[in-house]
KEBA-248267 format. One record per residue (C-alpha): residue number from 1; x, y, z. Coordinates in steps of 0.25 Angstrom, whole numbers, plus 5000, padded with zeros to 4 digits. Layout:
BEGIN
     n   east   north     up
   NUM      X       Y      Z
...
END
This chain:
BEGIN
     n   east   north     up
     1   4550    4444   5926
     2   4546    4444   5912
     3   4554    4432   5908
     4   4546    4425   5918
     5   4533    4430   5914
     6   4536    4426   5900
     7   4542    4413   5904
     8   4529    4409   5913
     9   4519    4411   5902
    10   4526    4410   5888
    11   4539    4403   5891
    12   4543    4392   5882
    13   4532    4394   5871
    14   4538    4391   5857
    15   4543    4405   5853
    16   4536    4403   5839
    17   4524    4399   5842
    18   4520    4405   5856
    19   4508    4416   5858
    20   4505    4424   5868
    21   4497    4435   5874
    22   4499    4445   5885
    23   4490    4455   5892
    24   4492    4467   5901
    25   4481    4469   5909
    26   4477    4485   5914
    27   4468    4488   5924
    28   4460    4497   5915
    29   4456    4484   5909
    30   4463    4486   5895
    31   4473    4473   5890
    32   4485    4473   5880
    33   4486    4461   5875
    34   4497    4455   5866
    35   4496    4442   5858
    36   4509    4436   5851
    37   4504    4423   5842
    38   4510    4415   5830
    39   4498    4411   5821
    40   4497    4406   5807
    41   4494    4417   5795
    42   4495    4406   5784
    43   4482    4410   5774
    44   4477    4420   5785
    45   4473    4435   5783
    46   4472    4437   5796
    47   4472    4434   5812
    48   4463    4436   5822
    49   4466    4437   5836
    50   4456    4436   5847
    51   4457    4451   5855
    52   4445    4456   5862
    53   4443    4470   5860
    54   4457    4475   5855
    55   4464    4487   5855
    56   4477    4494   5853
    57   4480    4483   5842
    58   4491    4479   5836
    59   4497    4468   5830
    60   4511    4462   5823
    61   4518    4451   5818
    62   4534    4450   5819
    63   4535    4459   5808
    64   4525    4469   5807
    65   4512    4476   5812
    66   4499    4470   5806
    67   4487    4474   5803
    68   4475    4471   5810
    69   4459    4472   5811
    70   4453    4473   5827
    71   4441    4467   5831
    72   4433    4467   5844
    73   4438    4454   5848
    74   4451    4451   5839
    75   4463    4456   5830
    76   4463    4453   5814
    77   4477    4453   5811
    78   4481    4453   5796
    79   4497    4444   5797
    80   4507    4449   5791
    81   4512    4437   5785
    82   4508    4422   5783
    83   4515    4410   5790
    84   4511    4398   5801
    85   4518    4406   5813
    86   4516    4421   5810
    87   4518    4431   5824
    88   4508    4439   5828
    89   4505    4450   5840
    90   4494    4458   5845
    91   4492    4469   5853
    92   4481    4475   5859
    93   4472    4479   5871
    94   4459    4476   5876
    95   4450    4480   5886
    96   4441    4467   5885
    97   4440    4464   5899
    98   4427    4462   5907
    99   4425    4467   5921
   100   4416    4465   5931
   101   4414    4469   5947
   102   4430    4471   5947
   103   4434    4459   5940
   104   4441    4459   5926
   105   4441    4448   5916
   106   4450    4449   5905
   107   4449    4438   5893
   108   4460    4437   5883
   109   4459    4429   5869
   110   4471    4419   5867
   111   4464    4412   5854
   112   4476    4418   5845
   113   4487    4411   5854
   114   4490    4398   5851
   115   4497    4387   5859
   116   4509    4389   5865
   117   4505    4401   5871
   118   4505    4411   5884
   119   4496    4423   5888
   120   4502    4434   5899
   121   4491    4443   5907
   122   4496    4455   5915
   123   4487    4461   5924
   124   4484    4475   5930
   125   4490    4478   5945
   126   4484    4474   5956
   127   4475    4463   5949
   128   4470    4450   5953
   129   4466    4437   5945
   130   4454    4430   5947
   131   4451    4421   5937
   132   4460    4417   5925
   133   4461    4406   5914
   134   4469    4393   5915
   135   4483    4392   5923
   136   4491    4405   5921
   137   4504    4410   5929
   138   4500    4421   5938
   139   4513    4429   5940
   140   4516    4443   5944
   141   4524    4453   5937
   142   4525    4470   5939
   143   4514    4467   5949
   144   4504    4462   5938
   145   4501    4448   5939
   146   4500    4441   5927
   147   4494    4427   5921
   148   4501    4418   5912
   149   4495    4408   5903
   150   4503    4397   5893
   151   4496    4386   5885
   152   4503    4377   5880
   153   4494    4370   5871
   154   4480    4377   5868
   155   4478    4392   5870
   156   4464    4395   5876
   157   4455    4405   5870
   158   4457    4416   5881
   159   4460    4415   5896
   160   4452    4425   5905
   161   4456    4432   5918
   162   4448    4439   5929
   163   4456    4450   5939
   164   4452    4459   5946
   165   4462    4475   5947
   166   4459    4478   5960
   167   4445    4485   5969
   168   4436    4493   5961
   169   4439    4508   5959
   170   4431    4517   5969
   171   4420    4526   5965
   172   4425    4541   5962
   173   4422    4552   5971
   174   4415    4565   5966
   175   4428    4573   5964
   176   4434    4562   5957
   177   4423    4560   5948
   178   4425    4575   5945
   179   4439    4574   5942
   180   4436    4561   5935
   181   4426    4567   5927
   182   4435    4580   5926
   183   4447    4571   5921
   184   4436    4565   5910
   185   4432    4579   5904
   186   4446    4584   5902
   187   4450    4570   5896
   188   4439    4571   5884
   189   4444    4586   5883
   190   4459    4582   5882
   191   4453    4572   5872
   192   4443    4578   5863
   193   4457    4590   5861
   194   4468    4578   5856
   195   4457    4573   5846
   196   4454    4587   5842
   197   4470    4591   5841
   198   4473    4575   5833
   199   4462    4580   5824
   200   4467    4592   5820
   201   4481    4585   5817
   202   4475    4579   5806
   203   4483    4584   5794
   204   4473    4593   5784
   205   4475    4581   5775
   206   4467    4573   5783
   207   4457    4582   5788
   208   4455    4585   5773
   209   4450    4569   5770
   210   4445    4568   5784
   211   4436    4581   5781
   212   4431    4576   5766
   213   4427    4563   5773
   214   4411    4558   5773
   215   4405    4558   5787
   216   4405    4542   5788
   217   4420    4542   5781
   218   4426    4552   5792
   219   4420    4544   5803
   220   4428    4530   5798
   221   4439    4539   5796
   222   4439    4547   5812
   223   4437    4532   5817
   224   4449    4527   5810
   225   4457    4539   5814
   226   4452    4539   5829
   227   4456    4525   5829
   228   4471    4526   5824
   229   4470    4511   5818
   230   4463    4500   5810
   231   4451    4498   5811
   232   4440    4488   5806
   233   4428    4491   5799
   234   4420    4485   5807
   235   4425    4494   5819
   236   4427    4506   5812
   237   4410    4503   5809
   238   4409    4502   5825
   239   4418    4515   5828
   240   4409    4525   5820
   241   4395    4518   5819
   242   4395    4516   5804
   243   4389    4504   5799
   244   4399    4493   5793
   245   4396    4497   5779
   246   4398    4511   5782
   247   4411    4510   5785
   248   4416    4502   5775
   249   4411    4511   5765
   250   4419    4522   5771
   251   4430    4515   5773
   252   4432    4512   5759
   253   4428    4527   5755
   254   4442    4531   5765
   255   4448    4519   5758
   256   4447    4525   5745
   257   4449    4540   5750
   258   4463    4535   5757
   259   4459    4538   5771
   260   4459    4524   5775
   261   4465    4508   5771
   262   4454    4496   5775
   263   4459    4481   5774
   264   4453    4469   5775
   265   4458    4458   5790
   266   4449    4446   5789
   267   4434    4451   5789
   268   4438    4466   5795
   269   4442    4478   5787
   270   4453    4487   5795
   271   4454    4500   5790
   272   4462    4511   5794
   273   4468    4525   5789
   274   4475    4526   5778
   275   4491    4530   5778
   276   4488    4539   5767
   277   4478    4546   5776
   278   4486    4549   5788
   279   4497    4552   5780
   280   4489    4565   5775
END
């Protein structure tokens, strides 16, 4: 069934220079996404790649993980390498979907694909299209239907689908509620006690710089820590209410301390902690 899937939406695109883009669909409303493209790195720094509101990112070439700056609606992406034909794919999710009285409307960005090309949607169980763009296959696989789309000669910017998962829940009952609201107390318990024991895992090596830090410096450093990744300056300034300025002074004071590495994608500075940090 897969061959067929694959034959219906990509089949006989030119290996070398085909794109594409899949999405699973879940009826929590989240999306992963992958998009595969060839693009040209000749005299470019970097890529950008339309993705609204990513998550969970990553991104590689045929050899190697790359590195890679996230904004609110698009990946920067440094290449590895610089050549006409250079691979590329991305991974992420999003929970970028609108809904309204029951109906969900999911938009995904194609910009980064180019012609020859093919995008696959799945969606959740017991869903049902409403509107879609241009002139998919409808088909069924696992008991999920799918849509998928081949241009052959121009790649549109995005195509939009509306579906609907099934009849709104019902309203809770007071014992429900209870136990709901039982179920929510001993969650934030459960929670509060793993970041209290990750805590006191840090080695005293850590603690000791994390401890000698300035107020405005320990924050930067609890939200890059919190986070487990890379991240911009510009969002690490959103995540913990300092100005702009602010944070790039501290981030150059935990620079030159060791605590953290900053480099330069497009207009963005990524910065994230430092090997010889978590090596302590």
């Amino acid at each position: 069934m897969r061959a067929i899937v694959l034959l219906l939406a990509l089949a006989m695109l030119p290996v070398a220079a085909a794109s594409s883009l899949s999405a699973d669909v879940w009826p929590q409303g989240s999306v992963d996404i992958r998009v595969s493209l060839t693009t040209n790195t000749v005299g470019k720094d970097t890529i950008s790649i339309p993705a609204p509101e990513p998550q969970f990112v990553s991104v590689h070439d045929d050899q190697r993980t790359l590195r890679f700056a996230v904004l609110s609606d698009g990946v920067v992406v440094r290449p590895g390498r610089s050549e006409d034909q250079y691979p590329l794919e991305l991974r992420y999710q999003t929970a970028a979907l609108t809904t309204k009285d029951g109906m969900w409307t999911l938009r995904l960005p194609l910009g980064s694909l180019s012609a020859p090309a093919g995008a696959i949607v799945a969606f959740p169980k017991g869903a049902m299209l409403h509107d879609y763009d241009g002139e998919p296959v409808v088909y069924t696989e696992d008991g999920r239907i799918h849509l998928g789309w081949r241009f052959e000669d121009a790649v549109p910017e995005a195509v939009t689908v509306s579906y609907t998962t099934g009849p709104p829940a019902r309203a809770l009952d007071a014992p429900a509620l209870a136990i709901a609201a039982a179920a929510v107390a001993l969650l934030t318990i459960f929670t509060r006690r793993a970041y209290d024991h990750h805590i006191r895992k840090r080695s005293s090596g850590q603690k000791a710089m994390l401890d000698a830090l300035e107020q405005h410096e320990r924050t930067v450093m609890d939200a890059l820590l919190g986070e487990k990744k890379e991240l911009t300056q510009a969002h690490l300034s959103k995540v913990t209410g300092l100005s702009k300025a602010s944070v790039s002074r501290m981030v150059k004071r935990l620079s030159e301390k060791g605590m953290v590495t900053s480099a330069r994608m497009g207009s963005a500075t990524l910065v994230g902690v430092s090997r010889e940090f978590r090596k302590r």
